[in-house]
N, C-alpha and C positions, 0 to 999 in steps of 0.2 A: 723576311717574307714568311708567313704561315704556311706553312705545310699540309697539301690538302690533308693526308692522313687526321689531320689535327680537327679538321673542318667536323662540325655537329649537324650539319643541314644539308642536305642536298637536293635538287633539281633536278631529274632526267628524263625531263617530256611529263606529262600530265601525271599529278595523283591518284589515285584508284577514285573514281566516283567524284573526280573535277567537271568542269563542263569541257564544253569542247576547246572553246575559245579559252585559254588561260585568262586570266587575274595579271596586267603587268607586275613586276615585282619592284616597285618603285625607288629603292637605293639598296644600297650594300655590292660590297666588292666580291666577287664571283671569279672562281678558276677553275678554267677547261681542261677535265684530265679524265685519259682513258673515254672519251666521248660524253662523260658527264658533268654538270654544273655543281661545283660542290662551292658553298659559302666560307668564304674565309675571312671577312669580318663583315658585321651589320652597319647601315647605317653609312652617311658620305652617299656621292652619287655613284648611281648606278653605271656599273662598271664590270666590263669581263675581261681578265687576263688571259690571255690565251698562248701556249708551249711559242718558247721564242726560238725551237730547233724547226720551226715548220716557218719562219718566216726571214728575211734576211732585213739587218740593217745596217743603210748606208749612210755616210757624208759625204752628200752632192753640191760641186759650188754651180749656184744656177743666179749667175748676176743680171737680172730681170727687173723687170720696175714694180711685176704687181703677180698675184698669186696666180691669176689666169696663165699670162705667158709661162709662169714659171711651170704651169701643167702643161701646157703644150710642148717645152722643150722636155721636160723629163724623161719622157720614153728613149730618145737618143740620148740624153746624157749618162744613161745606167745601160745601155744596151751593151756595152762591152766588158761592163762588170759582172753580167749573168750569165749561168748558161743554159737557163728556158730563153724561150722565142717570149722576146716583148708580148705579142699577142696572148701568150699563157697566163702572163702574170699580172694581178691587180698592185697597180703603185698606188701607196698613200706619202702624201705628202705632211711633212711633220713642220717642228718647230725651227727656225733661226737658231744654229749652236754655234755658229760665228758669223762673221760679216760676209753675206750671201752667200753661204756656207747650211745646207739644210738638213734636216733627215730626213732618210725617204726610209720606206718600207717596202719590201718585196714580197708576195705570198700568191701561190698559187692558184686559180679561180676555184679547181676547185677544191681544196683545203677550203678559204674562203665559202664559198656556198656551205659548205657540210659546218662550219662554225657557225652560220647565220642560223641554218635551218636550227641547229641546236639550240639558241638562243631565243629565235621564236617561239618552240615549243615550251620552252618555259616561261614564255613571258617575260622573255629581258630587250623583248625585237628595239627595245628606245634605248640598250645601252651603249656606252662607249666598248669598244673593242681594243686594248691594248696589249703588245708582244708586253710576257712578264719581268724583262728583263728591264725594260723604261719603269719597270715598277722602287726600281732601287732609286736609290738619291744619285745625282750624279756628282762622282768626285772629281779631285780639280786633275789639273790636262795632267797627262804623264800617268795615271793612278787608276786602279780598277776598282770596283767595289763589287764584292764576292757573295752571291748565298750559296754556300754549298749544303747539300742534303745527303743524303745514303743514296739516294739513284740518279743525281742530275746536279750540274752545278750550274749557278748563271752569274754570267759578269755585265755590267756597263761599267765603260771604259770611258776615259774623263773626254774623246771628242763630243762625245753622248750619246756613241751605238751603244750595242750589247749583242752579246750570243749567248746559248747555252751547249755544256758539250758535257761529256761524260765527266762521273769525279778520274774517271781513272787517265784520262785524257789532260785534265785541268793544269797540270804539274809542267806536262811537255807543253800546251798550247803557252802559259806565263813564260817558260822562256823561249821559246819560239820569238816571244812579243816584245823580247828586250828584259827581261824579270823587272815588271813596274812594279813599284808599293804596291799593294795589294791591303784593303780595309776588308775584312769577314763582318756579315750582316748575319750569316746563319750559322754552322757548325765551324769550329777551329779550321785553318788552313794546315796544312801542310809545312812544318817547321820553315823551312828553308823559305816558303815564301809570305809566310805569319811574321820572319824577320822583320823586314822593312815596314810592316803593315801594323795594322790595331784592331781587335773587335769592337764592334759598336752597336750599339740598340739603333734603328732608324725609326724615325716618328710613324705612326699610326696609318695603314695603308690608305686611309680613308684621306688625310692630308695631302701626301704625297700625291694622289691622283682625282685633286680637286681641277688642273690645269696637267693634264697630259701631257706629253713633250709630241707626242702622236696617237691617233684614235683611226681605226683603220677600217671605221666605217666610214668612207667618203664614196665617191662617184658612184657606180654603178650598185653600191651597198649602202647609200646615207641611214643613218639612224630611220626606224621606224617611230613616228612621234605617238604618245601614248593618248589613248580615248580621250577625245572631249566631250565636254555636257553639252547636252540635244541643242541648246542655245548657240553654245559656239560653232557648233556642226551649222545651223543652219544661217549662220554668218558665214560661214566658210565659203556655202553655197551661192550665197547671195555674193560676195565679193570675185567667187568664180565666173556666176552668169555676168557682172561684170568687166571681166577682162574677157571674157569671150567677144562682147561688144564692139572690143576693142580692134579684135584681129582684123576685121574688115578696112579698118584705118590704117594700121599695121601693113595690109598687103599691099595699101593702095601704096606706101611710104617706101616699101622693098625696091619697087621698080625705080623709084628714085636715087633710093642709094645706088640701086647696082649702077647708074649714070654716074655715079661721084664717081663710084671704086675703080670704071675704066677709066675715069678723070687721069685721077693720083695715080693707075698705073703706068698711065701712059708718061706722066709726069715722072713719075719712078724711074722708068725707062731711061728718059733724056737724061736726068742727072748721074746714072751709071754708066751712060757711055761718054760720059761728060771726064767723069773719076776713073774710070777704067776701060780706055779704047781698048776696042776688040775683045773685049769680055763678051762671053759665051751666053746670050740671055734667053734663048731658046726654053723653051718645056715651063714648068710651074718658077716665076718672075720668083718667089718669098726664095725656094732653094737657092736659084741661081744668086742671089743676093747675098746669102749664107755663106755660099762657098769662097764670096771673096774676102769675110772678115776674117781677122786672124784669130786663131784656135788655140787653146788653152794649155797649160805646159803637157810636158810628155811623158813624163812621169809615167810608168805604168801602176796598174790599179794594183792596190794590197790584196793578193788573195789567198794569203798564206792561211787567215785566220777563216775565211769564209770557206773555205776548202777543208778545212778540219775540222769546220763545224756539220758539214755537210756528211765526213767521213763519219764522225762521232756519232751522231743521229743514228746511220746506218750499224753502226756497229752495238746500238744502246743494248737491245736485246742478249747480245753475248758478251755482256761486260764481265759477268762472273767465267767466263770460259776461258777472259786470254789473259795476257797481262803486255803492258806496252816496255819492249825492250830499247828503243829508239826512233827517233824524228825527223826526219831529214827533208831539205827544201831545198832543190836546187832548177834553176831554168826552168819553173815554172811547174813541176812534178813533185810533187809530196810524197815520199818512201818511209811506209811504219816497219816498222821489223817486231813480231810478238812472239809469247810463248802460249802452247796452250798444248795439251796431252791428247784431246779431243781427236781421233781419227780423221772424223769426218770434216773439223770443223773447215779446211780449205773451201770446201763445196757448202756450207754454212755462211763463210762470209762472202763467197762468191753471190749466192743467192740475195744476202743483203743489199750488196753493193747493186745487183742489178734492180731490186726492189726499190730503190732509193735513187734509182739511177745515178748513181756515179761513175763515170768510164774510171775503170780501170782493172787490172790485172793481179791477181794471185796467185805466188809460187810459194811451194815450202824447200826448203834449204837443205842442203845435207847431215847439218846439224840440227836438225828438227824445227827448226823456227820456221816460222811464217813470214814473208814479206808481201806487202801489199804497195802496190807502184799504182797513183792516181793523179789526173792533172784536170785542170780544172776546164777542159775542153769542150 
């Protein structure tokens, strides 16, 4: 992956003496850093990477028939792997990376808003939106594929998330995770875990994110579609005036369905007390239905790695200040132990952590170290 640094062009809101209304910028791949659009290669569809430490990615089994239910269940199927209120967060729902097995996307609204608006002001409101980490190739199960940089490293992991966490981080999260192979796409790894792995050139970003694995402009954010000619506009219009025509039909049609719906409810009804005497059908009929089918294994959710990517984030800023002395994961609480000369820096990374909101607590040691105790609460 290109390095903005590397990047010759950049976007940040209007040109000196643009019009008001940008120019869309019709293809080339774009990455969001530091609040601005810097190009990172021409050409291929238009497309924005955007920092994958600001978004979460999950693999959720959602064994559904069709995309619709599988949005309507989503909300509770992730609601106990976060720790924003479902209502905070915009889910995007991604590609099929096993059988009923999905990716979803987690990010804040408003993170999200503040990436849109930057995007409209440049004139990219029609592009695709993806965390940069789906930008890598994805390697086979068991295996990570690595871009590390001087300020930030990012992996996808062969289910076909990805995170990004500090480089200084990168060393304890790999074995945290079992030390997978590990393929480097950007700078050397780390001996110890360059072993098992290989560097590799990946094809041209423009390839790779012709078919997205996810695009995270959907529901309340869809792509903005780019200017049409006065012609198409006023086809547009005319096919608008009508479907307008049409609602009056439509209303007359409502009243009918809702006849079916208490039909089949009521039909609904008989057959659950049919399957299950003395089942509870009281309040909203769809829940009560819910809670008698049987629930999916118990497993609890992995959030070793999502929890130190969350740490990592917080702590980006004072990467050059500490150094990470140990890892530790036990009953659901992640303990770093660092070094760092810094007086202040306890009340430094206190402040991060509350910025970043992650519960947790910092003490320094009697031997000078820092421990930082957080759980993903």
């Amino acid at each position: 992956m290109r390095p903005s640094h590397e990047a010759n062009v950049t976007a940040s809101g209007r040109a000196i003496g643009a019009p008001d209304a940008p120019e869309p910028l019709a293809a080339g791949v774009w990455t969001l850093a530091g609040g601005r659009l810097i190009i990172a290669e021409p050409g291929g569809p238009a497309t924005v990477l955007v920092p994958t430490e600001q978004v979460r990615l999950l693999a959720v089994d959602l064994p559904l028939p069709n995309r619709t239910k599988r949005l309507e269940a989503l909300p509770f199927a992730i609601e106990d792997q976060i720790a924003e209120p479902v209502e905070s967060v915009h889910l995007a729902l991604g590609a099929e990376i096993a059988p009923k097995r999905y990716l979803v996307a987690v990010v804040r609204h408003d993170v999200m808003a503040g990436w849109i608006d930057t995007a409209d002001a440049a004139g990219l409101g029609h592009a695709a939106m993806v965390p940069d980490a789906l930008a890598l190739p994805r390697p086979d199960a068991g295996t990570w594929a690595v871009d590390l940089a001087a300020d930030r490293a990012v992996v996808r992991a062969g289910d076909g998330t990805g995170f990004a966490v500090s480089p200084a981080i990168l060393q304890a999260a790999w074995q945290g995770a079992g030390r997978p192979p590990a393929l480097a796409y950007g700078a050397p790894l780390p001996a110890e875990m360059a072993a098992g792995g290989s560097t590799l050139a990946p094809a041209a970003l423009s390839e790779r994110l012709l078919a997205p694995a996810l695009d995270l402009r959907q529901g309340l954010y869809t792509r903005r579609r780019t200017a049409l000619p006065n012609i198409w506009r006023r086809l547009g219009w005319i096919v608008a005036l009508g479907a307008a025509a049409h609602v009056v039909i439509a209303a007359a049609d409502t009243v009918m369905l809702r006849t079916i719906a208490d039909r089949r409810e009521a039909d609904t009804r008989a057959l659950v007390a049919v399957a299950a005497p003395g089942a509870n059908l009281s309040g909203d009929l769809a829940a009560s239905v819910a809670d008698l089918l049987p629930t999916g294994g118990s497993a609890p959710p992995d959030i070793f790695l999502p929890l130190l990517t969350r740490i990592s984030g917080a702590l980006g800023p004072l990467t050059g200040a500490i150094t990470i002395r140990a890892i530790n994961y036990q009953a659901n609480a992640l303990t770093l132990d660092l070094d760092g000369s810094d007086p202040a820096l306890v009340s430094r990374i206190e402040a991060a952590l509350r910025e970043s909101r992650v519960p947790g607590s910092v003490t320094r040691s009697p031997d000078g170290s820092i421990r930082i105790t957080a759980s993903n609460a």
